[in-house]
C-alpha positions as CSV (number, residue, x, y, z in Angstrom):
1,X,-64.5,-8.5,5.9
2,X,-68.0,-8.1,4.2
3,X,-70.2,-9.2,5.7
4,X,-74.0,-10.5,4.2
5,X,-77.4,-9.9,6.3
6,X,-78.4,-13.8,6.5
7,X,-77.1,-16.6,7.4
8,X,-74.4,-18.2,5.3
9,X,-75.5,-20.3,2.2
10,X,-74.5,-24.3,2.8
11,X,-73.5,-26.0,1.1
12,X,-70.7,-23.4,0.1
13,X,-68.9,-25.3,-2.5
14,X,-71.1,-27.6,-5.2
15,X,-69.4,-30.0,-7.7
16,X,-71.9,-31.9,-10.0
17,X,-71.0,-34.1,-13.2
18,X,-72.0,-32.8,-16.7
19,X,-71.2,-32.1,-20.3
20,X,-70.0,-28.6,-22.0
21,X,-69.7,-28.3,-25.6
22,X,-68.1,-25.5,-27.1
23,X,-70.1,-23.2,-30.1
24,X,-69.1,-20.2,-32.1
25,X,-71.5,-17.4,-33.0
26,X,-72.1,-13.8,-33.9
27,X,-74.8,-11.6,-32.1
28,X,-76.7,-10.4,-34.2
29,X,-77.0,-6.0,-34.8
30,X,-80.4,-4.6,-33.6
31,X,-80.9,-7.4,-31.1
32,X,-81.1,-6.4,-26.7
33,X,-78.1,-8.8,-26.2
34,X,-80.6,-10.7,-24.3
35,X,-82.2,-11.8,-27.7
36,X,-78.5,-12.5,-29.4
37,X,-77.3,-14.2,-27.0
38,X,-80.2,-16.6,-26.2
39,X,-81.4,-16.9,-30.2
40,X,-78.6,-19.0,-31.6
41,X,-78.1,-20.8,-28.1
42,X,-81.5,-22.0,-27.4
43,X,-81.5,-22.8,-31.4
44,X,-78.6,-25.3,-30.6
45,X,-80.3,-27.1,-27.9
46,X,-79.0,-25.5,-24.7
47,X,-81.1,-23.8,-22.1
48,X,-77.4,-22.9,-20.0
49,X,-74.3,-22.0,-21.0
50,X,-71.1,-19.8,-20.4
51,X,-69.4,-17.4,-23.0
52,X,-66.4,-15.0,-23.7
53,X,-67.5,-11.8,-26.0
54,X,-65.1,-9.7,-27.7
55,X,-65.2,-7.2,-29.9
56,X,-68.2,-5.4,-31.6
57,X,-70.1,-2.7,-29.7
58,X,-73.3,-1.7,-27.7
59,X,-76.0,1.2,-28.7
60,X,-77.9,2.4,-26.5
61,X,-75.5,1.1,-24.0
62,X,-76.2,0.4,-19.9
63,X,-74.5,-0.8,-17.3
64,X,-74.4,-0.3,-13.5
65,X,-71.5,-0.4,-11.5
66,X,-71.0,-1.6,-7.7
67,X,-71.7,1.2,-4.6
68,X,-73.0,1.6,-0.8
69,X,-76.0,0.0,0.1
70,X,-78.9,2.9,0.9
71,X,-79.2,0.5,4.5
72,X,-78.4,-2.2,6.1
73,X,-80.5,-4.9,4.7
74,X,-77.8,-5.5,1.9
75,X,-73.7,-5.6,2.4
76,X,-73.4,-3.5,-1.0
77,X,-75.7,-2.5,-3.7
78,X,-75.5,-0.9,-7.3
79,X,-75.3,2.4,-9.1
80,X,-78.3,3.7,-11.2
81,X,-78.1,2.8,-14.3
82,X,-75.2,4.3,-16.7
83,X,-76.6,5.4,-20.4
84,X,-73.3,6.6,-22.1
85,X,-74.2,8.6,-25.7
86,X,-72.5,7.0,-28.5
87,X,-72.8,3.7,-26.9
88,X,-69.7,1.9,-26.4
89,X,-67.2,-0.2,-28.1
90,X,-66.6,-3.9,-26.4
91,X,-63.0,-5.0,-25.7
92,X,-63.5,-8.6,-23.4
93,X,-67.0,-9.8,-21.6
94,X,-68.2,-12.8,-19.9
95,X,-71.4,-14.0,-19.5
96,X,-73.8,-16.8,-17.7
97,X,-76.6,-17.7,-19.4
98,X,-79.4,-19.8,-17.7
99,X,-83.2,-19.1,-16.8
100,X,-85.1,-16.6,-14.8
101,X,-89.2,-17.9,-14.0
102,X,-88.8,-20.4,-17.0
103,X,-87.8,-17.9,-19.3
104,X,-83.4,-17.0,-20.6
105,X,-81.9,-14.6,-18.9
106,X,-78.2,-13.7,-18.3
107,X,-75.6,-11.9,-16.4
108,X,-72.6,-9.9,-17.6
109,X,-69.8,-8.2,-16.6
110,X,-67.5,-6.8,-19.4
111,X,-64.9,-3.9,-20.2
112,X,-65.4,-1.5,-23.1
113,X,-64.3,2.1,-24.4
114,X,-66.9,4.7,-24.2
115,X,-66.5,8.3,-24.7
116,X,-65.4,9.2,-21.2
117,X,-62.6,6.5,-21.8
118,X,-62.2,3.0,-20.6
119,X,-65.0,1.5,-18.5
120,X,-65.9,-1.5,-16.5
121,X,-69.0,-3.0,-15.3
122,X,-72.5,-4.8,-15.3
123,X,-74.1,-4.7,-18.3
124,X,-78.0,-4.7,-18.6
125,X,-79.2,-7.1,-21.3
126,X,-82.8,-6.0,-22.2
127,X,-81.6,-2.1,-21.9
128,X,-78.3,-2.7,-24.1
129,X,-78.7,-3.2,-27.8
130,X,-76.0,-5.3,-30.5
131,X,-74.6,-1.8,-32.2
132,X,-71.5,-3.9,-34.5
133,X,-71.5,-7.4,-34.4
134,X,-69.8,-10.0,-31.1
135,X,-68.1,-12.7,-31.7
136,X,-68.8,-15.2,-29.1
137,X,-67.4,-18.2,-28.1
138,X,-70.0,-20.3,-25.8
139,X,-69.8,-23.5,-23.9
140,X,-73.4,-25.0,-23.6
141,X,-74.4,-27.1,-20.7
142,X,-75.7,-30.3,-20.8
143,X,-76.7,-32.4,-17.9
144,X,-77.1,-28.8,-15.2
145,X,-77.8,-25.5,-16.1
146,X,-78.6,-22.3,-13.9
147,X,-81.6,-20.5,-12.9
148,X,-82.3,-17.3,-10.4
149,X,-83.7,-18.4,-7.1
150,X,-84.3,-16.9,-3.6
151,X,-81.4,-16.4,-1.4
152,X,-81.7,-15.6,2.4
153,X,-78.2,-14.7,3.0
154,X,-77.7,-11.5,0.7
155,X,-81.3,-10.8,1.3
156,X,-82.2,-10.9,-2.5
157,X,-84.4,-12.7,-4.7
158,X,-81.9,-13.8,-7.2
159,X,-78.7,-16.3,-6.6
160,X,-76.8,-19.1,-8.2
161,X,-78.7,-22.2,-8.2
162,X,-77.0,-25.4,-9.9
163,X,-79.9,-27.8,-11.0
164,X,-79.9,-30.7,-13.2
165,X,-81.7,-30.7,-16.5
166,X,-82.4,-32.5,-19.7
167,X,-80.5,-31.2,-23.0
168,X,-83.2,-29.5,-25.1
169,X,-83.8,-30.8,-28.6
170,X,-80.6,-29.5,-30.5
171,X,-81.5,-29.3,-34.4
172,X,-79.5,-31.9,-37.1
173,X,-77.5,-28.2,-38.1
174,X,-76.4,-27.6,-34.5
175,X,-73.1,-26.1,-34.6
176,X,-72.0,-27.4,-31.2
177,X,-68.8,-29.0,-30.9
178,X,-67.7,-32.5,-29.4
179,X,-65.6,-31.5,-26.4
180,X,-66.6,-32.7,-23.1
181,X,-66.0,-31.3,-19.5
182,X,-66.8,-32.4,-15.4
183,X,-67.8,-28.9,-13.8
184,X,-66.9,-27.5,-11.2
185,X,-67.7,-24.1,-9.6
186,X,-68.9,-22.3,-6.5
187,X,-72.3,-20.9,-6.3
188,X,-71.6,-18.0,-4.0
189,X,-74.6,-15.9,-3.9
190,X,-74.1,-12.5,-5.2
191,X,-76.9,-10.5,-7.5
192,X,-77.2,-7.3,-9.7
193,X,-79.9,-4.8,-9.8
194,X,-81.4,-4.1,-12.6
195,X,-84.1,-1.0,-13.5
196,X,-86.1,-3.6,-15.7
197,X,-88.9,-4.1,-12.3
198,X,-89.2,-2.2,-9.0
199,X,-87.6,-5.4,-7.2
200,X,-84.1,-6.5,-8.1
201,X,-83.4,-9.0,-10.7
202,X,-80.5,-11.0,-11.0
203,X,-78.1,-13.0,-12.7
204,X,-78.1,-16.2,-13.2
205,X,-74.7,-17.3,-12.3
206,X,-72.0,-15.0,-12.3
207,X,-70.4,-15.7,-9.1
208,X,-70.1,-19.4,-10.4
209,X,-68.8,-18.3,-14.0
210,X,-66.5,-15.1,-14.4
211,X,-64.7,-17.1,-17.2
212,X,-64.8,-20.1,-18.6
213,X,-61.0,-20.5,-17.2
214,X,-61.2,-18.3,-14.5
215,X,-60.4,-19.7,-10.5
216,X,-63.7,-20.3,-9.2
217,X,-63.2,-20.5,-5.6
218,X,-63.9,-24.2,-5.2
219,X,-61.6,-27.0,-5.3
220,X,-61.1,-27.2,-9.0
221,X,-61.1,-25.0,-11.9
222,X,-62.9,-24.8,-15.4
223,X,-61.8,-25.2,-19.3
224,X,-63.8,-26.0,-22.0
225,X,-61.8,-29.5,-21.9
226,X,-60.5,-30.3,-18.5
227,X,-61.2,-30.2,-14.5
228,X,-59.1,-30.2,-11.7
């Protein structure tokens, strides 16, 4: 069993009442997917939000993957970064979307063909560039949102943090959707490295959000539509 350096986060399963509403977009070529993911969100009123990405591709391209920790003050840490030439070509990736100090930030994991073959990994967003375009299919929360915050027990300064928020102003030509959702998720606290800063900075959420339909550890699970 893996075990973390601090004490165990309580509560360890949160369930809090709010809305999602599903959007479509493209991210845009040239942009740090960062900037193409955030742009058209924050644009349509939401400060949070969940997506699926597929197709498209990367360039420059990095990612980390999972490894040992140097020592014992974390239970595993991450590779140094990955810069693959060619950049890479995106099959599936899912990403949580929420705030860092008051400013977006996000976290994800994806799978994608590079030219040593089929990878799989963390992808840094202010390192990786739009190459081709994304499609991306986003549910934007309303009501709650993530944000990175201090966590004792994997000895990081990043974690999953559930807090509840006002919608931002969403513009008359908002292209969001009228589907509504209860949700439901698990903020286990789990972080990436990234070789943006000296000290580690990490995702918003992605413990809580692998997929938007993906088994989240707590008593319920997540579609754009429906919780149970």
């Amino acid at each position: 069993m893996l075990r973390q350096p601090g004490p165990a986060l309580q509560p360890r399963t949160v369930g809090l009442p709010g809305t999602a509403r599903p959007l479509a977009f493209t991210l845009e070529p040239g942009l740090t997917l960062l900037e193409a993911v955030a742009r058209p969100l924050r644009a349509a009123g939401f400060a949070s939000a969940v997506l699926e990405l597929a197709g498209g591709g990367f360039g420059p391209f990095a990612y980390v993957m999972p490894a040992p920790s140097p020592d014992a003050s974390h239970a595993a840490w991450y590779s140094a970064a990955q810069l693959p030439a060619g950049g890479a070509r995106l099959e599936r990736g899912c990403v949580t979307f929420g705030e860092r100090a008051g400013e977006p930030w996000l976290h994800a994991h994806a799978s994608w063909q590079e030219a040593a073959g089929r990878r799989g990994g963390h992808v840094l967003p202010e390192e990786t560039r739009i190459a081709a375009p994304v499609a991306a299919r986003a549910w934007g929360l309303e009501g709650l949102g993530f944000a990175v915050a201090a966590d004792a027990e994997t000895n990081s300064r990043c974690s999953v943090r559930w807090r509840r928020l006002p919608a931002l102003a969403r513009s008359a030509s908002s292209p969001c959707g009228s589907g509504r959702t209860r949700i439901c998720a698990t903020p286990s606290p789990r972080c990436a490295a990234s070789t943006a800063s000296p000290a580690p900075s990490c995702a918003a959420a992605w413990a809580a959000w692998s997929a938007p339909a993906s088994r989240m550890g707590a008593p319920c699970r997540t579609t754009p539509r429906s919780c149970w």
